[in-house]
C-alpha positions in Angstrom: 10.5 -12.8 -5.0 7.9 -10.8 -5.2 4.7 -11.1 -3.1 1.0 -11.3 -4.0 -1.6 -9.7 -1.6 -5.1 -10.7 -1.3 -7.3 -8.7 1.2 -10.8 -9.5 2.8 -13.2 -7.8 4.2 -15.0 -9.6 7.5 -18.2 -8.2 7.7 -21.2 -8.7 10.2 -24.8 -7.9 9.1 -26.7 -6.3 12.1 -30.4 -6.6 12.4 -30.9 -3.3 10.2 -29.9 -5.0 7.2 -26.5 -2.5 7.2 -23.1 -3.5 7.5 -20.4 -3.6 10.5 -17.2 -3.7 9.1 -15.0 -5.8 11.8 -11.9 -6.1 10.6 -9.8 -6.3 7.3 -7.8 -9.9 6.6 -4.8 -9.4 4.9 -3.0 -12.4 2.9 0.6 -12.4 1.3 1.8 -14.9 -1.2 5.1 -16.3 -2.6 5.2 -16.5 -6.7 4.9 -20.2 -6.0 1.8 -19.6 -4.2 3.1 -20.4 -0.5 2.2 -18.3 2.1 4.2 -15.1 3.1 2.1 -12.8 5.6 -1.2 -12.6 7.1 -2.7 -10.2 9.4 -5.6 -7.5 10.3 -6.2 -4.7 10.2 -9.1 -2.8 12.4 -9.9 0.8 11.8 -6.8 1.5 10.5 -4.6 -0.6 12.8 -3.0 -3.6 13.1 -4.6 -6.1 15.7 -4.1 -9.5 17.2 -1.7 -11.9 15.4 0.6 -11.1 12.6 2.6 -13.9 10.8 5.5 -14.0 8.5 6.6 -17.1 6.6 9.5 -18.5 4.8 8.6 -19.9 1.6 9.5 -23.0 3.1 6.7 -22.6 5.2 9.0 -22.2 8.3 7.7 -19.6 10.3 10.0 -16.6 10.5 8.3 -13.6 12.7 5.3 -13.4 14.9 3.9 -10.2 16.1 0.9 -9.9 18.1 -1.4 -6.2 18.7 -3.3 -5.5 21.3 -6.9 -3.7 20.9 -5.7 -0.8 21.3 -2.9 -1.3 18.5 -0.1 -1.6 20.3 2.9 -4.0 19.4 3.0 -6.2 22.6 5.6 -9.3 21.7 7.7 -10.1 18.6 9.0 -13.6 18.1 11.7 -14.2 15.0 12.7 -17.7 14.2 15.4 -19.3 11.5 14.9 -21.0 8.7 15.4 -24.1 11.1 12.4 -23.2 13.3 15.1 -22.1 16.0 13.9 -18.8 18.4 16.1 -16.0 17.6 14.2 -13.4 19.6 10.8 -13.3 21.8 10.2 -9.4 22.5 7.9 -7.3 24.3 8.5 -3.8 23.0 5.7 -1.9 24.7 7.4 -2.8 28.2 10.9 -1.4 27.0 8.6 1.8 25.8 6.5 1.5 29.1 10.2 1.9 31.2 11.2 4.5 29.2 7.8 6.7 30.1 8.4 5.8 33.1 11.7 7.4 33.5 10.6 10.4 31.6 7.7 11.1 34.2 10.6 10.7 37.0 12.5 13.3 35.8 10.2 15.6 34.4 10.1 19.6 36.2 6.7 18.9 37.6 4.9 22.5 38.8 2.8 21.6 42.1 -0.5 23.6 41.7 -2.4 22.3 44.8 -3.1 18.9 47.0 -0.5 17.3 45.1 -1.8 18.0 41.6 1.0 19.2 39.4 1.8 19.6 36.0 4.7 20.1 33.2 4.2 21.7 29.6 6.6 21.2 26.9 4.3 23.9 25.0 2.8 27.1 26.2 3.6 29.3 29.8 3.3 28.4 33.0 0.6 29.2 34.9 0.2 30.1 38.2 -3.5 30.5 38.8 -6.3 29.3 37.3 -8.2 30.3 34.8 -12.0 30.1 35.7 -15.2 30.8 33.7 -14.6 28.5 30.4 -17.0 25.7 29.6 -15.5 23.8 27.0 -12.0 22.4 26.1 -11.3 20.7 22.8 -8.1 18.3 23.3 -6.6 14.9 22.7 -5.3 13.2 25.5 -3.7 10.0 26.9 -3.5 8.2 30.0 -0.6 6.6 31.6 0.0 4.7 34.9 3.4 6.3 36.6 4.9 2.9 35.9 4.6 4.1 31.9 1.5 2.0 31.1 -0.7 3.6 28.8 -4.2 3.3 29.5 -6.3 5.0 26.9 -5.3 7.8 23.9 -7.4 9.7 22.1 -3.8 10.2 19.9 -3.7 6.9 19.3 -7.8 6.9 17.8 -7.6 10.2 16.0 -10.8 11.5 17.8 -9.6 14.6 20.2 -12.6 15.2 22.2 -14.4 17.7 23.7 -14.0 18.5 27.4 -16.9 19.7 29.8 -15.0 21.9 31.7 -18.0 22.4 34.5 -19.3 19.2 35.8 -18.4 16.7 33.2 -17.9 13.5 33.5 -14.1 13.3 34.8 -12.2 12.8 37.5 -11.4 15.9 39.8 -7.8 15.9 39.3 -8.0 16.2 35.5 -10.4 19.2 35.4 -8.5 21.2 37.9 -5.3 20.8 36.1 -7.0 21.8 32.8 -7.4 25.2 34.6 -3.7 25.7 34.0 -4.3 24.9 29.9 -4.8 27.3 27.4 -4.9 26.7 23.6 -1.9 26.0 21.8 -0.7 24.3 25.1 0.9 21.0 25.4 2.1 18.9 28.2 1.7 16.6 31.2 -0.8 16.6 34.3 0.3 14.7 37.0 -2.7 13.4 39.4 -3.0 11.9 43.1 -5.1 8.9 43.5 -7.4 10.8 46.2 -8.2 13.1 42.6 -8.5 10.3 40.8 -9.6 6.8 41.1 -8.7 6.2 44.9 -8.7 3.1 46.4 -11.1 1.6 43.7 -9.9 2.3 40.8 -10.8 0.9 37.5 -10.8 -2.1 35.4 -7.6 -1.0 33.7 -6.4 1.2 36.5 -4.8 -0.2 39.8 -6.1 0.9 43.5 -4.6 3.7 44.7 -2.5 4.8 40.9 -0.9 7.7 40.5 -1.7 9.1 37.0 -0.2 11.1 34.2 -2.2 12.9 31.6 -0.4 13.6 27.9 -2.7 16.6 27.1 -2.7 18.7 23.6 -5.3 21.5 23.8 -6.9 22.6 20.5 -9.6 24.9 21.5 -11.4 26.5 24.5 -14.6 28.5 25.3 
């Protein structure tokens, strides 16, 4: 049958009288007017709860997003309301990472820091006397947990080459990068976060940069 959509805006003023759109409801009907899907959507991406319905009103799939707009658990049910299948697909994704950092050809540059390009040469010393490096990038734990992408927003960013605001580790390894390059950066902890680490990185991690360099100069 087919399915009528309704969409809403949710909207917060702020105290400038302008407007903050939050996130974007989405609604799904059955010709009989029962409910078929409901969602939203937040610049662009699906977060939090997603919910598909028989038109008996049964539910049939549940799919929840994190912030970040990452599928994190699927449930499916039958018409009977019986669980056919309770999934976590970014875990199965986070193992396969995981594997692919194990077996990657990683090229030690120095005090552990090491890294492996699937574009570009290889470079064997590096490259001093650039400010500025346009790239996207994201961050993984060696266990394959991603902890921030700049792929995943759409906002590469630009890169203070000479005393930004990074960790050691990644500016040294973006030494090795020039543009056009793609590829991984592997980081010890002592270049990284240590034995603080971070709200969303553990004590101690081993990292792993995904790194696409647009521009330098």
């Amino acid at each position: 049958m087919k399915a009528f959509i309704y969409s809403t805006l949710v909207l917060v003023f702020l105290a400038t009288g302008s407007i903050n759109v939050h996130a974007q409801k989405i609604t799904e009907r059955y010709e009989s007017g029962a409910k078929k899907y409901q969602g939203k959507i937040k610049k662009g991406r699906k977060t939090g709860k997603h919910e598909f319905w028989y038109e008996s009103g049964q539910i049939q799939k549940e799919e929840k997003y994190d912030k970040r707009g990452i599928l994190i658990q699927v449930k499916e049910w039958d018409e009977d309301g019986k669980l056919l299948k309770d999934f976590n697909p970014e875990k199965a994704v986070e193992k396969l990472r995981s594997k692919q950092f194990a077996d990657m050809k990683w090229f030690l540059v120095r005090d552990g820091l090491s890294y492996y390009k699937t574009k570009g040469k290889q470079i064997y010393q590096p490259i001093n006397g650039r400010k500025n490096m346009m790239l996207n990038y994201a961050t993984y734990t060696m266990s394959g947990k991603e902890v921030d992408s700049s792929f995943r927003r759409k906002e590469p960013i630009n890169v203070q080459l000479i005393g930004g605001p990074y960790i050691k580790g990644f500016l040294m390894a973006l030494s090795y990068f020039e543009p056009g390059d793609s590829g991984f950066i592997r980081i010890p902890s002592e270049l990284a976060y240590g034995r603080l680490g971070t709200t969303n990185v553990p004590a101690n991690a081993v990292l792993v940069f995904q790194v696409s360099v647009i521009s330098v100069n």
